[in-house]
C-alpha positions in Angstrom: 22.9 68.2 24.7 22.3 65.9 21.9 23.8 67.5 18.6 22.3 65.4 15.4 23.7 66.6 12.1 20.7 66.3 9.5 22.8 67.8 6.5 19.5 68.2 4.3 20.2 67.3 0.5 18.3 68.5 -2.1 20.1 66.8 -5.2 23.2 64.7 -5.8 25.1 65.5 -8.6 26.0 62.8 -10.8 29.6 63.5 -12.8 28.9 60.0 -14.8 31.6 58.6 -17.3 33.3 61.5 -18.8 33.9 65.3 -17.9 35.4 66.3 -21.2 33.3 67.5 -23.2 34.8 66.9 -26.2 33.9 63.3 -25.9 30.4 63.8 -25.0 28.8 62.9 -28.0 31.2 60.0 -29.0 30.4 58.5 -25.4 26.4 59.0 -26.2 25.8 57.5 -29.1 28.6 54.4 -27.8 26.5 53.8 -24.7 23.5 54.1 -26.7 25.1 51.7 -29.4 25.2 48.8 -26.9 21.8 49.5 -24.6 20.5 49.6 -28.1 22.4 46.3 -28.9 21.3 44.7 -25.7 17.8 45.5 -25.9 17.7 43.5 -29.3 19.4 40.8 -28.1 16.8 39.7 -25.3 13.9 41.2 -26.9 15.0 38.5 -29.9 15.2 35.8 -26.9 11.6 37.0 -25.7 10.5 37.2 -29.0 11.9 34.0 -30.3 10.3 32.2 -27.0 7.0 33.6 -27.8 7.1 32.2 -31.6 8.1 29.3 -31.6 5.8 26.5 -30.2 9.3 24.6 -29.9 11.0 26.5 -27.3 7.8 26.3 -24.8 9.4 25.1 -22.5 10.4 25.8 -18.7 14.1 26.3 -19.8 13.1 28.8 -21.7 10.3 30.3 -20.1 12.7 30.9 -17.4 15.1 32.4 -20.1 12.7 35.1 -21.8 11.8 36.1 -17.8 15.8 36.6 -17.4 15.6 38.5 -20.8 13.0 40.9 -19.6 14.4 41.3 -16.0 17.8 42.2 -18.3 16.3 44.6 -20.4 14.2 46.3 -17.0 17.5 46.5 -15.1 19.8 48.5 -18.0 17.1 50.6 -18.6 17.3 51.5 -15.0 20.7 51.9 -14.6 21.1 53.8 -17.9 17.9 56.0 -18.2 19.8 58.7 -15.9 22.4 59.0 -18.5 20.9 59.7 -21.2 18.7 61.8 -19.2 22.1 63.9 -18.6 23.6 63.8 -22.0 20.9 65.2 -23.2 19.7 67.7 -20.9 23.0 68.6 -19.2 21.1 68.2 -15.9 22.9 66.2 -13.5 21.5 66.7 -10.8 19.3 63.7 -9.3 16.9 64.0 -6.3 17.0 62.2 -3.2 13.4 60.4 -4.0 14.2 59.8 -7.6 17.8 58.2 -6.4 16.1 55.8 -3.7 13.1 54.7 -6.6 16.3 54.3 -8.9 17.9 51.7 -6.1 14.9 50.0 -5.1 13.7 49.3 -9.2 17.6 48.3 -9.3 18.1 46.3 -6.8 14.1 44.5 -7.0 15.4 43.7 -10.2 18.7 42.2 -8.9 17.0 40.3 -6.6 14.6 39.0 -9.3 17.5 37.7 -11.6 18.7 35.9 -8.3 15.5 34.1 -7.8 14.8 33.5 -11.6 18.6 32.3 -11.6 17.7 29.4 -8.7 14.5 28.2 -10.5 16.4 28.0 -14.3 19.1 26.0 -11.7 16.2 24.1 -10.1 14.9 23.4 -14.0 18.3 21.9 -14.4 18.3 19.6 -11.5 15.4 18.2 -12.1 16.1 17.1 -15.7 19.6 15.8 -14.8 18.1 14.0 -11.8 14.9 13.0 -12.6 14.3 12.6 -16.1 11.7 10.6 -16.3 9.6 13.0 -13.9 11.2 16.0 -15.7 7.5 16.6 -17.7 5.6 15.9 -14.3 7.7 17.9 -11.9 8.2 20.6 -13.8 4.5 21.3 -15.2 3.3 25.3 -16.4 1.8 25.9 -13.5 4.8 25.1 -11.2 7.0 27.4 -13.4 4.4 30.0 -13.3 4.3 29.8 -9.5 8.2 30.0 -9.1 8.4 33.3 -11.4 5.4 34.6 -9.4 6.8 33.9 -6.2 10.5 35.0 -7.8 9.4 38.8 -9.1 7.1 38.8 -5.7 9.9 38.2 -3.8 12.3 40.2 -5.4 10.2 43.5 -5.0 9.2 42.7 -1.6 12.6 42.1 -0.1 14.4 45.1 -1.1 11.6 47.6 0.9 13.4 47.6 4.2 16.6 47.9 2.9 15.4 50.9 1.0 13.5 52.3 3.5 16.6 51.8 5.6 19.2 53.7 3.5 16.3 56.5 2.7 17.0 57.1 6.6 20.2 58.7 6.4 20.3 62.4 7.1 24.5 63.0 6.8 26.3 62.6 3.6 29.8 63.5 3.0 29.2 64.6 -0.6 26.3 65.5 -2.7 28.7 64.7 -5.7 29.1 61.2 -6.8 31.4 59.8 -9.0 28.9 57.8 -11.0 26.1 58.1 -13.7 24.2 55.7 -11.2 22.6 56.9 -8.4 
C-alpha cells in the first residue's frame, strides 16, 4: 500500500511584522515611509540617467537597469503588506504565493546578471582603456541586459515549477509578510 499525504492548502496565512495591534498603523505608514523613500531614490537614478546626455553611458545604463530591477523587487516583496494592513486579509493563495516567488526570485536573478555586466563594464575600463569605447559599444550593453532580464526570468521556471510540486506542508501559517 502506498500512503501519499497530499495535505491540500488553500491559503497560507501570513502573520507579517507585528501582531499587536496597537502598532498597526505606526508600522504602516513606517514601512510605507521607506518603500516610499526607496522608490524616489532610483526612480531619481533612472530619471537622472534619462536627462542628462552626460551620464549616457554603460556605467550607468547598467545603473538605472539596477534602479528599476530595485524598485520591481520591493514592490514585490512589499505589495502583500500593504495588501494586509489595509484589508486585514492575510491570507495568501498557493498560486498567488508561487507568482510572488518566481517575480521575486526572476528579479533576484536579474540583479545578479546586471551585477556581472556593471562588473564586466568595470573590467574593461581598468584593463583596456583605450578599447573601453570599442568594447563596450550600445549595442553590446543592450545585448547583456537583454540576455541578463532573459536569463533571469527563464532560469527561475523549474525551480518554481519544482517547489509548486509539494503537496505536504507542516503549517499553513508562516511567520512572514513574504510569501
Amino acid at each position: 500500500m502506498n500512503f501519499i499525504n497530499q495535505t491540500l492548502i488553500k491559503g497560507f496565512i501570513l502573520h507579517g511584522i507585528s501582531d499587536i495591534p496597537e502598532l498597526h498603523v505606526f508600522t504602516f505608514f513606517l514601512i510605507l515611509f521607506i518603500y516610499l523613500l526607496g522608490l524616489a531614490g532610483n526612480l531619481a537614478i533612472v530619471l537622472l540617467v534619462c536627462l542628462d546626455v552626460h551620464l549616457h553611458t554603460p556605467m550607468y545604463f547598467f545603473l538605472s537597469n539596477l534602479s528599476i530591477i530595485d524598485m520591481s523587487s520591493s514592490t514585490t516583496a512589499l505589495h502583500r503588506i500593504f495588501i494586509a494592513f489595509a484589508t486585514q486579509n492575510k491570507i495568501v493563495s498557493p498560486k498567488a504565493c508561487m507568482a510572488e516567488l518566481y517575480i521575486f526570485c526572476s528579479l533576484t536573478s536579474n540583479e545578479l546578471s546586471i551585477l556581472a555586466a556593471m562588473s564586466y563594464d568595470r573590467y574593461v575600463a581598468i584593463c583596456r582603456p583605450l578599447y573601453y569605447h570599442t568594447i563596450m559599444s550600445r549595442r553590446l550593453c543592450g545585448l547583456m541586459t537583454l540576455v541578463s532580464w532573459g536569463f533571469g526570468f527563464i532560469e527561475m521556471v523549474p525551480t518554481v515549477v519544482f517547489v509548486s510540486q509539494f503537496t505536504c506542508y507542516i503549517s499553513k501559517e508562516i511567520d512572514h509578510y513574504f510569501c
